[in-house]
C-alpha positions in Angstrom: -71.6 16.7 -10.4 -69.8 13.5 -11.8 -72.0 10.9 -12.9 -71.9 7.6 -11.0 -71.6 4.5 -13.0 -72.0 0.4 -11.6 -68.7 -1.3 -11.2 -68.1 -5.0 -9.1 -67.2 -3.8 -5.5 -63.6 -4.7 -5.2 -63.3 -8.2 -3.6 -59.4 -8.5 -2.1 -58.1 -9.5 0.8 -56.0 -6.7 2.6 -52.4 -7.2 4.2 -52.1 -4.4 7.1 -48.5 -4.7 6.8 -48.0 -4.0 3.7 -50.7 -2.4 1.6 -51.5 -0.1 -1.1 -50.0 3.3 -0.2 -51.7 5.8 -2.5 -50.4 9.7 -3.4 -51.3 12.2 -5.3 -50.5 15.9 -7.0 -52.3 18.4 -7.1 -53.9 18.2 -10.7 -57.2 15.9 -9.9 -57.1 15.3 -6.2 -61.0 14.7 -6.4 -60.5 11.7 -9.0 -57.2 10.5 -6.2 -59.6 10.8 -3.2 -62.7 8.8 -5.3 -60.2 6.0 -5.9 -59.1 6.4 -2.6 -62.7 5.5 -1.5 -63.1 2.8 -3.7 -59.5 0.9 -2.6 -60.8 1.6 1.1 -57.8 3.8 2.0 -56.6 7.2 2.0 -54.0 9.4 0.6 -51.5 9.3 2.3 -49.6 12.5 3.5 -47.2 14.9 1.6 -46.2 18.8 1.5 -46.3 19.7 -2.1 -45.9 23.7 -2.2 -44.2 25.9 -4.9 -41.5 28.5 -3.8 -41.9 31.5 -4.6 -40.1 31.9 -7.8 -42.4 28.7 -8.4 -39.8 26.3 -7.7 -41.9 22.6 -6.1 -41.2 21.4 -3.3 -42.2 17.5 -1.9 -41.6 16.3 1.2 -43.4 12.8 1.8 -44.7 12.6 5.2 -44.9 8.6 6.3 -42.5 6.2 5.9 -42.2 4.0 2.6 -39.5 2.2 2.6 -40.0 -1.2 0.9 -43.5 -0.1 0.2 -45.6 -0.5 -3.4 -46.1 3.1 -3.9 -49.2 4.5 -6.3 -49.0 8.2 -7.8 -51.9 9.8 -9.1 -51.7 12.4 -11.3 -52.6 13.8 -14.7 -50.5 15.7 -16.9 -53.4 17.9 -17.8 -53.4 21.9 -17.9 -51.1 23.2 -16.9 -49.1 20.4 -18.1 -45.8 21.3 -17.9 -46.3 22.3 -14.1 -48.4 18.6 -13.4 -45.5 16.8 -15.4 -42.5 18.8 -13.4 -44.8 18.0 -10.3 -44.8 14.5 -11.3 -40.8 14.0 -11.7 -40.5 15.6 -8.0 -42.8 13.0 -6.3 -41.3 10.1 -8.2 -38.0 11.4 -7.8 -39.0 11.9 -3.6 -40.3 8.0 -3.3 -37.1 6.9 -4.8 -35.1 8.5 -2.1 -37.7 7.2 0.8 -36.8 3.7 -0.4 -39.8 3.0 -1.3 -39.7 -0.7 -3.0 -41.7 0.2 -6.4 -43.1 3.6 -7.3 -46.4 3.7 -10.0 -47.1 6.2 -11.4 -51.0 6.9 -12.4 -51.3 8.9 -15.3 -55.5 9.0 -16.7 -54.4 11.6 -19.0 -51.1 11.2 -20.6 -50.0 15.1 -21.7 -47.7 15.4 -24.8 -49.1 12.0 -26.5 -49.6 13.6 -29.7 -46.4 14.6 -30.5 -45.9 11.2 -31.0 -43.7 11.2 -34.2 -42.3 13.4 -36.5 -44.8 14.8 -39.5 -42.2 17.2 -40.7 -38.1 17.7 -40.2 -36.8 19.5 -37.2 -39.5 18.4 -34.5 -39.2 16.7 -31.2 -41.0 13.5 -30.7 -42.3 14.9 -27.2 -44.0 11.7 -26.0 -40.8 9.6 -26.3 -39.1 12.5 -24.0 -41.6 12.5 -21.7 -41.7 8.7 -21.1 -37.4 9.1 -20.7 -38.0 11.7 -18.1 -40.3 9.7 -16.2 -38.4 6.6 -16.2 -34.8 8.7 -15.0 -36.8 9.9 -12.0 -37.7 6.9 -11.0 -40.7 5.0 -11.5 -41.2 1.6 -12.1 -44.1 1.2 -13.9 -46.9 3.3 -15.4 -50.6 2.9 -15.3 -52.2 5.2 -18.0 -55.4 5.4 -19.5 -56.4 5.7 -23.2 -53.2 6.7 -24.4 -53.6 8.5 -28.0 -51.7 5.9 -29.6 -50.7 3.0 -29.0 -47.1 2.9 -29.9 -46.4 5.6 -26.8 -46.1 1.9 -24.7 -42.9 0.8 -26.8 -41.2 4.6 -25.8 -40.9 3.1 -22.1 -38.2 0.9 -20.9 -40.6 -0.3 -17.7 -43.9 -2.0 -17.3 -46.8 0.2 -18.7 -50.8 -1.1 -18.4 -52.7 0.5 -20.9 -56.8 0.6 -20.0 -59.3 1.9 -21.2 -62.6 3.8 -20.2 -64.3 2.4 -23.3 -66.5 0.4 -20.9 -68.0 3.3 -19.3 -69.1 5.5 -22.0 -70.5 2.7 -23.6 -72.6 1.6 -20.7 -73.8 5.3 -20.7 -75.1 5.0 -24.2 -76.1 1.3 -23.7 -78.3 2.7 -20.7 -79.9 5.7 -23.1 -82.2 2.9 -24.0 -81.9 3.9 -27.9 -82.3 0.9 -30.5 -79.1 0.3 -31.8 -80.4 -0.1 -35.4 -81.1 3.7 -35.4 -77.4 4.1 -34.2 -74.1 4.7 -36.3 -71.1 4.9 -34.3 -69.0 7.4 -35.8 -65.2 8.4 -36.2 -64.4 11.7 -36.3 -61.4 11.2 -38.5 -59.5 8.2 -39.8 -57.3 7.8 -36.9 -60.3 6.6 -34.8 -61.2 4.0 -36.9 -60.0 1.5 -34.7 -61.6 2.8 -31.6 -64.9 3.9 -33.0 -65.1 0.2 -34.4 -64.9 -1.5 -30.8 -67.5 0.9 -29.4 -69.7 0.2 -32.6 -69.2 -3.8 -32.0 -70.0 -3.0 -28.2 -73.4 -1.5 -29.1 -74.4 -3.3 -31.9 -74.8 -0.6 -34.4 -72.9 0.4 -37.8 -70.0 2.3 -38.3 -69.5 6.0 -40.6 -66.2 7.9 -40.6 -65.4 11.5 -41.0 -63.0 12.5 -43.6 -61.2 15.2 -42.3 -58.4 17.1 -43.4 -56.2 19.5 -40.7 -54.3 22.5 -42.1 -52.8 23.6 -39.0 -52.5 22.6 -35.1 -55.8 22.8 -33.8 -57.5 23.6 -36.8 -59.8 20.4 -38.7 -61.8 21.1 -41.7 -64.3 18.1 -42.1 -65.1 17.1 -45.8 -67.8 14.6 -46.2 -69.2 11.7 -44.6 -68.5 7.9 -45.1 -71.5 6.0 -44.4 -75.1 6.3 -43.7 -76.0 9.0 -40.9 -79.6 10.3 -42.3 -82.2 9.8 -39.9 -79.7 8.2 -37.8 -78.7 8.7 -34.2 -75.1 9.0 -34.8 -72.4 8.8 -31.7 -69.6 10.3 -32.1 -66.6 8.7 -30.2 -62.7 10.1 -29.6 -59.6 10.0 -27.1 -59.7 13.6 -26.2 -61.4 16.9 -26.8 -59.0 19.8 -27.1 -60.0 22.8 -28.3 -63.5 20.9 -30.1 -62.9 21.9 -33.6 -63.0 18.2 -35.0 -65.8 17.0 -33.1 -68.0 20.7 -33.9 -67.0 20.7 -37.4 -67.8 16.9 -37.7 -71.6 17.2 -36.4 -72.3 20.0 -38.2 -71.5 17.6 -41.0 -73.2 14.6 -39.6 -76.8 17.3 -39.4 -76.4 18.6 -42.7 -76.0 15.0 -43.8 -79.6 14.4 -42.7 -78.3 12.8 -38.8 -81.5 12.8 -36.5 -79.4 13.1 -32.8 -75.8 13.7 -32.3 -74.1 12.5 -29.0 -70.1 12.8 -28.5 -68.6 10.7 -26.4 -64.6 11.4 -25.2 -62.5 10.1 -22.9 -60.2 13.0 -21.8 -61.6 16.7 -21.7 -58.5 19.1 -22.1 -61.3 21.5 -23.0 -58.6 24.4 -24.8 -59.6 27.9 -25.3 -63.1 27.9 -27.3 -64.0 24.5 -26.5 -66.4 25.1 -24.4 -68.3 27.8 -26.2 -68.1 25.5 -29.2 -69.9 23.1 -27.7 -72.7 25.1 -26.2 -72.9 26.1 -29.7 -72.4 22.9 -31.4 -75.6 20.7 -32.8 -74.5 18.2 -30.3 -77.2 16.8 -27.7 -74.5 14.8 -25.1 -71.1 15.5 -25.0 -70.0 12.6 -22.2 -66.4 12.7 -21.0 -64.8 11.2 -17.5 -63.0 13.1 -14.9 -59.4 11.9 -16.1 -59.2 15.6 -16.3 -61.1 17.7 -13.7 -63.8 20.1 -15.0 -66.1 22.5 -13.0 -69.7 21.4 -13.9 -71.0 24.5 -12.5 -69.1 26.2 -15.4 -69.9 23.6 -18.3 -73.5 23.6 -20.5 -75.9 21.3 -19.7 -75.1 19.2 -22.3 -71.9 17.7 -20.9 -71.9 15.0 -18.9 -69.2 13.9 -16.8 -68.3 10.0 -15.8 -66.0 8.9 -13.1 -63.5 6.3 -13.9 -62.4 6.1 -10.2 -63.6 2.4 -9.6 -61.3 1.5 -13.3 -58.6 2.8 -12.2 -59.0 1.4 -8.7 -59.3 -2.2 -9.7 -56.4 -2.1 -11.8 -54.0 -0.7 -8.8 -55.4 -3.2 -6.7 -54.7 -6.0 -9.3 -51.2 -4.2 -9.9 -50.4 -4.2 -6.6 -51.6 -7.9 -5.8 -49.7 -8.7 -8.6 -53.1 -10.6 -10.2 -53.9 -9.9 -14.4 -55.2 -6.3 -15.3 -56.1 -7.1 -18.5 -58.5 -10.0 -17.4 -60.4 -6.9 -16.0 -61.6 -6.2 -19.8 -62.8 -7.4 -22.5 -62.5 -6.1 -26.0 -60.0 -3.5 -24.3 -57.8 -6.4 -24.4 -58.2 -6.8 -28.1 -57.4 -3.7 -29.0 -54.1 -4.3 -27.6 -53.1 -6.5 -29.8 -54.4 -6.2 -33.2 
């Protein structure tokens, strides 16, 4: 089962005529209907079907003309189905006249082809942002993108949040004196992410050099920083196929670490990644439900958080046209340093 985790109950006054009207594809209805819940609505009605050569089909079935329309939905596995999926809806809202259409995204799929590392390759994140702004929406809500700089490949409004809040209460709740922490970045990209959650606990910061030979293959090299005897946590964006984060705590125990806990925000959770983990000298592994996961099939070891009430708040603020940022605190720092 998801985890539950305190958040403010939403405080807002509601205008019959004319309030939130939340959707959702079919990649993490469970996450839609838990913010569902939390906004005090539902989601509202809408034939999404595949043909069958696999063709999708949408057919919205309420009325939205002049509405603020919210659509939730993931570009997770299989991501080129959930993106497709996605460009329909958006494209079916424009045509219902709905006044703005949002789109939700928790896990943003293609972020890491960001830029190009060698000649000849498509920057796939600047494509996908195109083809989302051609179909229509207005504005994007996503969540821990994996950099940055994926914001300035829109031509609309995008709010970037961030589940840093959650996993750190998690850890913050483990009761562990933070002078036997080390907050730790798997690689050198992290840096800046690692460092916030290290300032939010209270506890020292180590980084992993790591070196990748191929796509989805890291080789980690030594450690930078004190880990021995330490309880190092481990924190990153995503989990994909687990390499980095296995190969980095095998590292962090032969370094003399006393615990190891990983904390992610989005697991895509590719081929071995979930054998590596069973396998791993990891004693946590504690990601949210941007992406959905059957616990029944994970190892014990991996927790899973619910960032329906984040998400929530920020559509309701969206929608009421009030500050999402002001939601946060350091989240907003990362923003613009």
């Amino acid at each position: 089962m998801v985890a539950e985790m305190t958040f403010p109950q939403l405080e807002r006054t509601i205008n019959p005529t004319h309030d939130i009207k939340l959707f959702a594809g079919r990649s993490n209805i469970k996450l839609a209907q838990e913010i569902a819940d939390y906004l005090g609505t539902t989601i509202g009605p809408m034939i999404v079907k595949n043909f069958a050569d696999g063709e999708i089909y949408v057919q919205v079935q309420e009325s939205v003309r002049g509405d603020d329309v919210f659509i939730i939905q993931p570009l997770c596995n299989p991501v080129n189905e959930n993106l497709m999926e996605l460009l329909i809806i958006i494209d079916a809202f424009k045509r219902a006249s709905a006044k703005t259409i949002t789109a939700v995204i928790p896990y943003y799929g293609y972020a890491r082809q960001d830029r190009k590392t060698s000649g000849r390759e498509a920057i796939t994140a600047k494509l996908v942002a195109d083809l989302l702004t051609t179909a229509g929406a207005d504005r994007i809500l996503a969540m821990d993108l994996h950099t940055g700089q994926i914001q300035g490949f829109f031509n609309i409004l995008v709010d970037h949040i961030f589940a840093t809040s959650i996993l750190t209460n998690y850890i913050k709740d483990l009761n562990i004196n933070p002078e036997d922490m080390v907050a730790v970045s798997p690689d050198t990209g992290g840096v800046q992410r690692t460092r916030h959650f290290a300032n939010a606990i209270g506890c020292p910061l180590a980084i992993i050099d790591k070196r990748r030979d191929k796509h989805n293959e890291a080789i980690a090299s030594h450690v930078i920083g004190d880990v021995k005897d330490k309880i190092c946590v481990m924190f990153d964006d995503m989990i994909d196929t687990a390499g980095t984060i296995c190969e980095a705590s095998k590292l962090l125990q032969k370094e003399g670490a006393k615990d190891i806990y990983v904390c992610a925000v989005h697991p895509v959770f590719s081929g071995p990644a979930i054998e590596r983990l069973a396998n791993a000298p990891i004693k946590e592994c504690i990601v949210t439900n941007t992406i959905p996961l059957d616990m029944d099939k994970m190892p014990a070891k991996i927790k899973q958080l619910s960032v329906a009430p984040l998400l929530g708040a920020a559509i309701a603020r969206i929608h009421d046209d009030e500050s999402v940022s002001s939601l946060f605190g350091f989240e907003k720092e990362m923003q613009v340093q």
